[in-house]
C-alpha positions in Angstrom: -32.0 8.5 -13.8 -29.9 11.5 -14.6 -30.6 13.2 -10.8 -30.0 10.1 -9.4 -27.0 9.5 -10.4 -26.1 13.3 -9.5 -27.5 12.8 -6.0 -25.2 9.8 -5.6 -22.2 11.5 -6.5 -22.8 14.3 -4.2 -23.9 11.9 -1.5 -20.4 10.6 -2.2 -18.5 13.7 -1.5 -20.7 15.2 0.9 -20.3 12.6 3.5 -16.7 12.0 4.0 -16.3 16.1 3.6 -18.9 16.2 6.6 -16.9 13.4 8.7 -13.5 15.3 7.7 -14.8 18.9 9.4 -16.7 16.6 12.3 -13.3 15.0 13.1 -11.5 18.1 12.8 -13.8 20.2 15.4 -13.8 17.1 17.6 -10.1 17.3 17.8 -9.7 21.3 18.2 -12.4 21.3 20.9 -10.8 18.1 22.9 -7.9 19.8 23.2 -9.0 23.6 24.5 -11.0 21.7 26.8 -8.2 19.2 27.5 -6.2 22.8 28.3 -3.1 19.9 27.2 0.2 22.0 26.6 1.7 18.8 24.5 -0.9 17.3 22.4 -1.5 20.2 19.1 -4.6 21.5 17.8 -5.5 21.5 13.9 -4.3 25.3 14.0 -0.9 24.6 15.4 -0.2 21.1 12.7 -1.4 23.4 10.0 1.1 26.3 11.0 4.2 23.6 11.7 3.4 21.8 8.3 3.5 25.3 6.3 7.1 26.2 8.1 8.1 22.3 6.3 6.6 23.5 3.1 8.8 27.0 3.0 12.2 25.2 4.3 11.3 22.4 1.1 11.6 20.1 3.7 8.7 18.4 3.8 8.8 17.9 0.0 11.5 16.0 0.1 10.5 13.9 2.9 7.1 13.2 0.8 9.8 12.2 -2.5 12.1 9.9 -0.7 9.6 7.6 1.1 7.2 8.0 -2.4 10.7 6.6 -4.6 11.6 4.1 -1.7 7.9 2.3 -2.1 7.9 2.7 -5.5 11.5 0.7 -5.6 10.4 -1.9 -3.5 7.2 -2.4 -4.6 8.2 -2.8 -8.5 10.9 -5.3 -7.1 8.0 -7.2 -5.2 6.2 -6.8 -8.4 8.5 -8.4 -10.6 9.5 -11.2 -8.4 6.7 -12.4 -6.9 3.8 -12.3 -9.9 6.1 -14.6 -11.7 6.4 -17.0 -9.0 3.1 -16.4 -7.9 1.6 -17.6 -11.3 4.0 -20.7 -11.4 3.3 -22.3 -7.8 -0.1 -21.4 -8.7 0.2 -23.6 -12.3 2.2 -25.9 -11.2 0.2 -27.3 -7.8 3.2 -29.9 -7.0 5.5 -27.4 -6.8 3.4 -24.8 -4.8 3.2 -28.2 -2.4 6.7 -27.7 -2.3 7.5 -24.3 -1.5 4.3 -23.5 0.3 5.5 -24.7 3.7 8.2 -21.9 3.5 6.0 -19.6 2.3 3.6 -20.0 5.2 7.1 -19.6 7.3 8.1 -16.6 6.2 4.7 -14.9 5.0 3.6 -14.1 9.1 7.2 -12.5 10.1 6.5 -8.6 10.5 8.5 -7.0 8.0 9.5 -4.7 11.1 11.4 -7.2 12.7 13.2 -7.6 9.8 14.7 -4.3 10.7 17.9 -5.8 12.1 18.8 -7.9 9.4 18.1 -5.4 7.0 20.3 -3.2 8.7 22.9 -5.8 8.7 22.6 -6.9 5.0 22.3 -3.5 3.9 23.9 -0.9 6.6 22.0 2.1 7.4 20.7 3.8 4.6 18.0 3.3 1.4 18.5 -0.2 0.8 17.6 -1.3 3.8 14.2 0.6 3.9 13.9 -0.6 0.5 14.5 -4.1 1.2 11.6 -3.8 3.9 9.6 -2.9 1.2 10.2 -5.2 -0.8 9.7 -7.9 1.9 6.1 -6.4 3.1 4.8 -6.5 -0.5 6.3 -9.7 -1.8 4.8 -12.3 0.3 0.9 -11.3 0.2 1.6 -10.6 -4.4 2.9 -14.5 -4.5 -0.1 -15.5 -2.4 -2.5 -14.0 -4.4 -1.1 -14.9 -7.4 -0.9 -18.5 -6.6 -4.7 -18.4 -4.7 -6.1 -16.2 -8.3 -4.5 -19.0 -10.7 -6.4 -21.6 -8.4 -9.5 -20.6 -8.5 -9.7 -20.3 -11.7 -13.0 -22.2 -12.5 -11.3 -25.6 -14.6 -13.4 -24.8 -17.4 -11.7 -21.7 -18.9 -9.0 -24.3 -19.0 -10.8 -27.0 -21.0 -12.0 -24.8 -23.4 -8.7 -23.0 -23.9 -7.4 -26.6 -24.5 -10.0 -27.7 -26.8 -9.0 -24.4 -29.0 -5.4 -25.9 -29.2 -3.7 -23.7 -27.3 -0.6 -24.6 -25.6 0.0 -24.3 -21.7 2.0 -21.4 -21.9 -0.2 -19.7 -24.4 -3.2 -21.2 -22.0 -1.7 -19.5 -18.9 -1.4 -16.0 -20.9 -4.4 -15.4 -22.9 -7.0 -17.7 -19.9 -6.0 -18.0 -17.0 -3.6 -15.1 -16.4 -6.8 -12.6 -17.8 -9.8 -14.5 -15.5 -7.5 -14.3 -12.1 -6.2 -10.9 -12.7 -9.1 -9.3 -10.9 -8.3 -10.7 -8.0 -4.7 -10.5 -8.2 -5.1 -6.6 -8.0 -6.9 -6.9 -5.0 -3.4 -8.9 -3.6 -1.5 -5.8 -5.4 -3.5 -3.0 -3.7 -3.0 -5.0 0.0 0.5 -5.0 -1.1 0.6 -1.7 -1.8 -0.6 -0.6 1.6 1.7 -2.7 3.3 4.7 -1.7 1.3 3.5 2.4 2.5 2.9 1.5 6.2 6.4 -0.4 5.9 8.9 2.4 4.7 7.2 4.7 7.1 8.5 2.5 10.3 12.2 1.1 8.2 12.7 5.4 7.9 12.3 5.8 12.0 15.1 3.6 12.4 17.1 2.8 9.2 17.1 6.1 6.9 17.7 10.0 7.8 15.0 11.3 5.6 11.6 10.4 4.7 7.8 10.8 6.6 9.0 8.5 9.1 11.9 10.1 9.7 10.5 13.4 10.0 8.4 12.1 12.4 11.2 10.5 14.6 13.4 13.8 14.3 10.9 15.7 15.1 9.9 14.1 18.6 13.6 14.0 19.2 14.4 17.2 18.2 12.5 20.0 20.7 9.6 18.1 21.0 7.6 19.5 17.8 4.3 17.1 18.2 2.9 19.7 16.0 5.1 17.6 13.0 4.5 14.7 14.3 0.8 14.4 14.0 1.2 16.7 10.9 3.4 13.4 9.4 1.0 11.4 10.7 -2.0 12.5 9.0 0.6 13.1 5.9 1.1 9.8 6.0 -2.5 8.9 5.5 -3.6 11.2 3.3 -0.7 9.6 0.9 -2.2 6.4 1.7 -5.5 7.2 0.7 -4.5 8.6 -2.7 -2.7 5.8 -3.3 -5.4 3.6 -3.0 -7.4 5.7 -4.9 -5.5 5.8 -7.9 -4.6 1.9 -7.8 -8.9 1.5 -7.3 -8.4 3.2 -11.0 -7.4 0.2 -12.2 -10.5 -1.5 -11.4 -11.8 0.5 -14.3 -10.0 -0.6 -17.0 -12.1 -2.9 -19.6 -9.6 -6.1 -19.2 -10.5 -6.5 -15.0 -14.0 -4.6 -15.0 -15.9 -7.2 -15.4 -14.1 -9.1 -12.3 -14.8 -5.8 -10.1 -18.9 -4.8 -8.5 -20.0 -1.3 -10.2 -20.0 0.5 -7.1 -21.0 3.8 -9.4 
């Protein structure tokens, strides 16, 4: 059972490390046998990111757009699991507000871009505030789908114990719909990252996005441009990573598959 388990876990890293190099030889040999003078090789990205990390450049790029998510998100957070949970309690009110919900949840956070700007001037805020849009819409609509389908007899019994509704939504139905209220947080999440990175090509002067806008600008350097780019997802991925962590923990374990 032991060796199983050990093959799995090696099985787990072995593959995407095989599908990393594959990738990575794909892309150096399309582009000697390209013979393309603008497109960069791995070699070249790898050289143009270490001159970012001796100027400190690209550290601070990586900080700014990591503390602009982080801002917006814990905004999104704040607002909309409160909310969510109440138009998700209280079904006559969700019948409400839903209709603007559904309004405003398909607009593109990008094209908010303009009124951002406008609200906010050019500058933090305003990538912030795109942030904040891109992860508050799908939080309330998870919130408000995970208090729904909670099955109606957690509720019964929570009631036949004497507990009151707000004591009913805390220690029932706020613990059985958390699981899939992560999975809402950890789409949010993403959304929120992918956000900031297009708010910083047009609203900020520092940050991933940014660098990857100055940089095409600038002389041309598509060596940091895909260098931000894959930056970008490598970011993404350990951020998903580390909120999959929370899947872990005993409260929302049970609600998650044991992929192990």
């Amino acid at each position: 059972m032991n060796s199983l388990s050990g093959t799995n876990k090696l099985e787990r890293w072995l593959w995407p490390i095989l599908a990393t190099s594959l990738f990575l030889l794909l892309w150096r040999y399309s582009v000697t046998w390209s013979g393309t003078k603008v497109f960069p090789s791995p070699g070249e990205v790898e050289r143009g990111l270490a001159q970012l990390v001796q100027s400190g450049v690209l550290y601070h790029d990586i900080v700014d757009s990591l503390r602009r998510v982080a801002i917006g998100y814990l905004g999104a957070l704040c607002l909309g699991i409160p909310l969510g949970l109440l138009f998700g309690w209280y079904p006559s009110l969700n019948r409400i507000v839903n209709p603007v919900v559904q309004i405003l949840r398909p607009i593109s956070p990008i094209a908010w871009i303009p009124v951002a700007i406008l609200f906010f001037g050019v500058g933090d805020d305003a990538a912030i505030f795109l942030v904040f849009l891109g992860a508050f819409f799908p939080i309330v609509v998870s919130c408000v789908d995970s208090v729904a389908n909670v099955p109606l007899i957690y509720r019964r019994a929570g009631i036949n114990f004497g507990l009151t509704p707000p004591h009913l939504l805390a220690r029932v139905v706020f613990p059985a719909a958390l699981p899939q209220i992560l999975v809402g947080l950890r789409i949010a999440l993403g959304i929120g990252w992918l956000v900031v990175v297009a708010g910083e090509m047009i609203a900020v002067d520092s940050g991933l996005g940014f660098l990857i806008i100055d940089s095409r600008n600038s002389g041309k350097r598509y060596d940091l441009v895909v260098g931000a780019m894959l930056l970008i997802g490598v970011i993404g991925l350990i951020l998903d990573l580390l909120f999959r962590r929370l899947e872990t923990v005993k409260p929302v374990r049970w609600g998650f598959r044991n992929e192990s």
